[in-house]
Backbone as CSV, one residue per row, in Angstrom:
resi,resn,N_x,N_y,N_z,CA_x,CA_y,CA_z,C_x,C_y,C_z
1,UNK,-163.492,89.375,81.638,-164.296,89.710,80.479,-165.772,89.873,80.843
2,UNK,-166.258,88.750,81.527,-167.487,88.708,82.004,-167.980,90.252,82.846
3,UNK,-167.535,90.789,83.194,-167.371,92.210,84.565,-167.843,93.449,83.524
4,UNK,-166.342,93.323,82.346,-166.425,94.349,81.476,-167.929,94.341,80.642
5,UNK,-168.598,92.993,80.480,-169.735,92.954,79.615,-170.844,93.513,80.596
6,UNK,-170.929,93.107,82.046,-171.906,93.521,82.444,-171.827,95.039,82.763
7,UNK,-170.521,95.621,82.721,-170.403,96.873,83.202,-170.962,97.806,82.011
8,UNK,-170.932,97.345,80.788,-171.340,97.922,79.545,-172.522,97.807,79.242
9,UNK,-173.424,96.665,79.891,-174.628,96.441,79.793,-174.989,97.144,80.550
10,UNK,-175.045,97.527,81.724,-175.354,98.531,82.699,-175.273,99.862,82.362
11,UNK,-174.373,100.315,81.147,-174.440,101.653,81.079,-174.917,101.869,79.840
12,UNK,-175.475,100.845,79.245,-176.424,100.944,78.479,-177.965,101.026,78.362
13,UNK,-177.859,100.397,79.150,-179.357,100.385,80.234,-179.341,101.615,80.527
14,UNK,-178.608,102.648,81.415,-178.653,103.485,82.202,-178.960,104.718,81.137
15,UNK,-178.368,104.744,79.867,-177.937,105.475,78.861,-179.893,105.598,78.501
16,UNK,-180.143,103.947,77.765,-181.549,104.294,77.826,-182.410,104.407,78.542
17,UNK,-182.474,104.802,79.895,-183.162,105.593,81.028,-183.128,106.467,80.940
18,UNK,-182.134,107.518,80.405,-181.339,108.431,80.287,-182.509,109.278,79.419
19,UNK,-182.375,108.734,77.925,-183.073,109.193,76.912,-184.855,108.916,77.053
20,UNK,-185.283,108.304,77.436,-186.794,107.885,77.968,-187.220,109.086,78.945
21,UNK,-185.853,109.529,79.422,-186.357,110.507,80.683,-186.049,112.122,79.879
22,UNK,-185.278,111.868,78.862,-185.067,113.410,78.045,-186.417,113.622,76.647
23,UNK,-186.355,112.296,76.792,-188.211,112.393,75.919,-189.710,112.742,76.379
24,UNK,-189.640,111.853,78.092,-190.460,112.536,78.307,-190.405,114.022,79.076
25,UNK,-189.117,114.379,78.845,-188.929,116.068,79.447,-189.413,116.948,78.245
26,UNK,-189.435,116.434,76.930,-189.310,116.469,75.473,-191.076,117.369,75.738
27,UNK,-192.041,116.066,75.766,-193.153,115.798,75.963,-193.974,117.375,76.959
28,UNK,-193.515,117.081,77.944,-193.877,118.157,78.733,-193.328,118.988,78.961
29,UNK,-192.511,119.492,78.266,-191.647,120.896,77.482,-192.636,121.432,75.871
30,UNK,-193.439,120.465,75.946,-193.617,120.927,74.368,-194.941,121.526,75.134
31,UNK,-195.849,120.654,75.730,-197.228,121.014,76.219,-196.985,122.037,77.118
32,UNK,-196.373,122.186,78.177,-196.451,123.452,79.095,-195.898,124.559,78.457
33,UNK,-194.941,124.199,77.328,-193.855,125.785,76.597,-195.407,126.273,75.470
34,UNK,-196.283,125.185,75.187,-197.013,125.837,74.347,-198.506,126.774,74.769
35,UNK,-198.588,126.091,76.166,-199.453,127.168,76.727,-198.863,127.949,77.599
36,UNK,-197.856,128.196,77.752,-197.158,129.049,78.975,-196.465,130.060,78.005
37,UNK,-196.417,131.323,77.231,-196.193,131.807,76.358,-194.663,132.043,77.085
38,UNK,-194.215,131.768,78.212,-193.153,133.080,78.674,-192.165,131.698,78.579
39,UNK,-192.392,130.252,78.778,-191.906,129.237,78.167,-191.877,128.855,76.779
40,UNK,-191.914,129.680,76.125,-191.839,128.727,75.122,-190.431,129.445,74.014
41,UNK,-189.454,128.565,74.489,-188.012,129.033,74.495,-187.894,127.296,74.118
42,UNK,-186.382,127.399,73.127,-185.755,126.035,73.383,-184.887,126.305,74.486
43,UNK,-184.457,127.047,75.016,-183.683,126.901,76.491,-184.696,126.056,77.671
44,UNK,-185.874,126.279,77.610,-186.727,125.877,78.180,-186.811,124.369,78.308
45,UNK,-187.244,124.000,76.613,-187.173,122.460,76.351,-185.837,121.495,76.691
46,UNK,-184.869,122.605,76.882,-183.313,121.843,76.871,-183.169,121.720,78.500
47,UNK,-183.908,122.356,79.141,-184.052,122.410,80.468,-184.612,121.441,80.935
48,UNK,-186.068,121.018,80.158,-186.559,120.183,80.510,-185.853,118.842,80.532
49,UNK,-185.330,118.298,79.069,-185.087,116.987,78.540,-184.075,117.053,79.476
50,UNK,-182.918,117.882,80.030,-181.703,117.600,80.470,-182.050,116.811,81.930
51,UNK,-183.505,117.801,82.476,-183.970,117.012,83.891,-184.210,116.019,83.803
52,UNK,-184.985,115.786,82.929,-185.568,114.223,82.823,-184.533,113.129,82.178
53,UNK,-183.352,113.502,82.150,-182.183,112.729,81.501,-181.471,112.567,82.818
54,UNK,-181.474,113.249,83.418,-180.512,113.135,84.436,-181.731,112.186,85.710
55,UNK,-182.893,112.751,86.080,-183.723,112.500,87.158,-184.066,110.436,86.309
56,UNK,-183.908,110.480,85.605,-184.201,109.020,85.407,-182.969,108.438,85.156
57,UNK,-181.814,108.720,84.699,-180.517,107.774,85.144,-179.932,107.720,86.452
58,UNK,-180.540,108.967,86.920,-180.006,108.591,88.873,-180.983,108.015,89.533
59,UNK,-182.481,108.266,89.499,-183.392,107.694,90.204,-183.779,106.440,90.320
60,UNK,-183.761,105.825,88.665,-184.688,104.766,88.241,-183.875,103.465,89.291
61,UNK,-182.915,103.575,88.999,-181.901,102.429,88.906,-181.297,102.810,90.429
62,UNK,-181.755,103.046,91.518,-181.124,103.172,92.683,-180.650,101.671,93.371
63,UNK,-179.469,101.897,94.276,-179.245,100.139,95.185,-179.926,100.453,95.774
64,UNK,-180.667,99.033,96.227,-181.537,99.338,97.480,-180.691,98.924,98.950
65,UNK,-181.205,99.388,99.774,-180.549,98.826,101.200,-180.534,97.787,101.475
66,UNK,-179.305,97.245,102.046,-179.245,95.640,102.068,-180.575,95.445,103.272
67,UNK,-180.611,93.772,102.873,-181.460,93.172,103.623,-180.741,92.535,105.047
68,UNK,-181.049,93.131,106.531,-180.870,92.297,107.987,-181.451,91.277,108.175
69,UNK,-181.463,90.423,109.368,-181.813,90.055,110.292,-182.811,90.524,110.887
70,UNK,-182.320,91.525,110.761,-183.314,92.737,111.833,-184.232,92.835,110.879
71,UNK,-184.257,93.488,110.160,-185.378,93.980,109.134,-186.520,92.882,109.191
72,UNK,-186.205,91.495,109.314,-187.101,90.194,108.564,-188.725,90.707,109.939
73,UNK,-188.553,91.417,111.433,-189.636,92.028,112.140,-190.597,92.356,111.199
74,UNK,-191.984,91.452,111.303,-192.879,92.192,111.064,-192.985,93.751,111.351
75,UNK,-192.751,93.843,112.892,-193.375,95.008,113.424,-191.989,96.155,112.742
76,UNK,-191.257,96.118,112.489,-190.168,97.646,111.908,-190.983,97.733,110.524
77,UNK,-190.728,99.128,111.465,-191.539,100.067,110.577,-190.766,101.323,109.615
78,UNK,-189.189,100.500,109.818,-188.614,101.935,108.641,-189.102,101.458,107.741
79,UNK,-188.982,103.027,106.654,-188.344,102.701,105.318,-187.278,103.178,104.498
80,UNK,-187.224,102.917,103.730,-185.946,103.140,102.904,-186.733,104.506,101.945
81,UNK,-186.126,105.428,102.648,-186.283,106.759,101.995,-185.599,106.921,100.157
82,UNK,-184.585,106.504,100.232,-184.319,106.639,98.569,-184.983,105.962,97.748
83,UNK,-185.548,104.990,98.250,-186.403,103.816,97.171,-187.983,104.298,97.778
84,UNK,-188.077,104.755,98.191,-189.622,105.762,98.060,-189.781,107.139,97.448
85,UNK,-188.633,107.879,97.940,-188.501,108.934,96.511,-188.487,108.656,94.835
86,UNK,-187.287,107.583,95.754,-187.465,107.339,93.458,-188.725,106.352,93.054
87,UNK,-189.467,105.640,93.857,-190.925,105.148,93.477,-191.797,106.696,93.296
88,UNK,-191.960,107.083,94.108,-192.880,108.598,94.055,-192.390,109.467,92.795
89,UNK,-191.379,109.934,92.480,-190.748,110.930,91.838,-191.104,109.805,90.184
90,UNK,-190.794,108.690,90.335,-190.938,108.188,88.545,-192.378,108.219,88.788
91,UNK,-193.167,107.485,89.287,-194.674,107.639,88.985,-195.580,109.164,88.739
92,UNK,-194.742,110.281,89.253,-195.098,111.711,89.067,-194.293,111.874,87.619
93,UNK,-193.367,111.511,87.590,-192.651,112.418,86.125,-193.907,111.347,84.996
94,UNK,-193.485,109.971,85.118,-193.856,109.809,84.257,-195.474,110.017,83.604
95,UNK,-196.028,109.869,85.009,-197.881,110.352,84.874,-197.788,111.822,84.359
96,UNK,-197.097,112.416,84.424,-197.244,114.073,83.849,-196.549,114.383,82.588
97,UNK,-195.947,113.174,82.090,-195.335,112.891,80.705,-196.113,111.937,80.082
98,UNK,-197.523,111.245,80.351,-198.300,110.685,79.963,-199.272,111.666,79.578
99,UNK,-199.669,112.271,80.170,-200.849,113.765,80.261,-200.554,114.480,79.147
100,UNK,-198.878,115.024,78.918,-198.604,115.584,78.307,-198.743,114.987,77.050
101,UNK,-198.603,114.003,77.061,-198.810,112.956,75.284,-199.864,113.277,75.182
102,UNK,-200.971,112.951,76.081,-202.208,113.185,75.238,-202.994,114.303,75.300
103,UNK,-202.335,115.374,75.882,-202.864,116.503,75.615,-202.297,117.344,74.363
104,UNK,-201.555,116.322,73.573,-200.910,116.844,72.703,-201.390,116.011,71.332
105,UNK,-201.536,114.629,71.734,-201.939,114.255,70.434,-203.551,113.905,70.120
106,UNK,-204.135,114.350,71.368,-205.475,114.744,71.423,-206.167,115.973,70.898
107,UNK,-205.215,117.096,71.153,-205.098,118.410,70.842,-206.662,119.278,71.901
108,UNK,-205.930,118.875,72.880,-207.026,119.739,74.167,-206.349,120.547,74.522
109,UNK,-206.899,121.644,75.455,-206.828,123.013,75.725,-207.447,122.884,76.753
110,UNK,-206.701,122.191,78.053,-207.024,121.869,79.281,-206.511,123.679,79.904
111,UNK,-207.785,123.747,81.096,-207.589,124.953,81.952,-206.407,125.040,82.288
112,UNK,-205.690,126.513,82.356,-204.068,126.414,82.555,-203.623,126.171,83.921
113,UNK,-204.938,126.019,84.968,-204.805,125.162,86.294,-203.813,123.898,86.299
114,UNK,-204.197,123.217,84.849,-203.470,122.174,84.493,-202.442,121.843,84.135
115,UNK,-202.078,122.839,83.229,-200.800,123.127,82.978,-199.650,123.223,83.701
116,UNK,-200.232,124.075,84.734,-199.516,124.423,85.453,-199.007,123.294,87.091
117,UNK,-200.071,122.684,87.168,-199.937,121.102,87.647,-199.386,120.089,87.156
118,UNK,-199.591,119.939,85.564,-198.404,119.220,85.263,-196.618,120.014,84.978
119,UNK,-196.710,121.068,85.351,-195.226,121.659,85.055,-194.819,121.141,86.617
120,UNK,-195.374,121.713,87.494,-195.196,121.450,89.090,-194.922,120.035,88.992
121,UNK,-195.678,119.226,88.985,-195.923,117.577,89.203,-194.586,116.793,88.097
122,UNK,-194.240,117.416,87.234,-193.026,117.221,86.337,-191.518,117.408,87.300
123,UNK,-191.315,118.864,87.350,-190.453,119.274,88.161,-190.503,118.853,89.999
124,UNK,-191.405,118.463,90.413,-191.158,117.529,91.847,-191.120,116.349,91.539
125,UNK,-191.627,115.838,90.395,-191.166,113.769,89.880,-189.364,114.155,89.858
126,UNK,-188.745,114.280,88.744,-187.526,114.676,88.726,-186.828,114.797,89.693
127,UNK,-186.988,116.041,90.730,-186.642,116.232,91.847,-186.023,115.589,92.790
128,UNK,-187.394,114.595,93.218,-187.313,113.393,93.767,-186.629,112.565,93.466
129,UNK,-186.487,112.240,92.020,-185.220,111.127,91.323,-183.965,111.216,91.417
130,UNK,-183.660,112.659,91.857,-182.485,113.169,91.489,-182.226,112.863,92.803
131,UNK,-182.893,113.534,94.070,-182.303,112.999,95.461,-182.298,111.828,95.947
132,UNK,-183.309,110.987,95.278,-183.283,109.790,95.650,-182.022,108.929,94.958
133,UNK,-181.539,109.025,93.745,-180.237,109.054,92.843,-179.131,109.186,93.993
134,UNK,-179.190,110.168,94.248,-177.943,110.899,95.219,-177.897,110.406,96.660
135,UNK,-178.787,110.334,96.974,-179.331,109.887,98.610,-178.624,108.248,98.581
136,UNK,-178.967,107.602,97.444,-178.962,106.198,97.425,-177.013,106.039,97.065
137,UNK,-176.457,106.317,96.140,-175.321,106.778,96.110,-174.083,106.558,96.979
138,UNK,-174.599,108.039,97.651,-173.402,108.386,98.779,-173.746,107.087,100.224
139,UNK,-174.515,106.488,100.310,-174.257,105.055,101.401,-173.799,104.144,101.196
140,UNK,-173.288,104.148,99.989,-172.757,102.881,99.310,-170.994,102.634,100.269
């Protein structure tokens, strides 16, 4: 019983990662579709939320690599590539889904330099979640 509860708690959790990450796709679907005239499609926005639904239920929540013996060396110097993508990739989605809030409920008309940095900086956060998701995954 105990297994089944945590297994349900876990995909509930995961579920709301899920939606946090299709809101803030929400977010910066609304700000880049509204200055990007050739975006501004709901295929667009459905594009977005679906990335950010998917790039934060695979990324957020990655296993990390077990801990060695070996590892306890000061001097080793790996790292664990999936748990640095998905650190890099959430701090980009979500900083460019922060921007997007308040360039929206601020109501600025930032240079489309910007725009276009947070569409980029959106779509490589994601990215990253998604391989780091996948990367972390398949070693199991």
């Amino acid at each position: 019983m105990q297994l089944r509860v945590r297994k349900t708690a876990h995909l509930f959790e995961r579920s709301g990662l899920a939606l946090a990450g299709a809101a803030c796709g929400l977010f910066v679907g609304a700000y880049v579709g509204s200055s990007i005239n050739a975006l501004t499609t709901q295929g667009f926005l459905l594009a977005m939320m679906l990335a950010g639904a998917a790039g934060f239920y695979l990324g957020i929540d990655t296993p990390p690599l077990p801990f060695s013996e070996d590892s306890a060396d000061p001097g080793d110097t790996r790292i664990d590539a999936a748990e640095f993508l998905s650190a890099v990739g959430t701090l980009l989605a979500t900083l460019t889904a922060f921007v997007s809030v308040g360039v929206i409920v601020l109501r600025e008309e930032p240079h489309m330099f910007w725009t276009w940095l947070v569409l980029f900086g959106w779509v490589g956060g994601v990215a990253m979640q998604i391989l780091a998701g996948a990367k972390a995954r398949m070693r199991k």
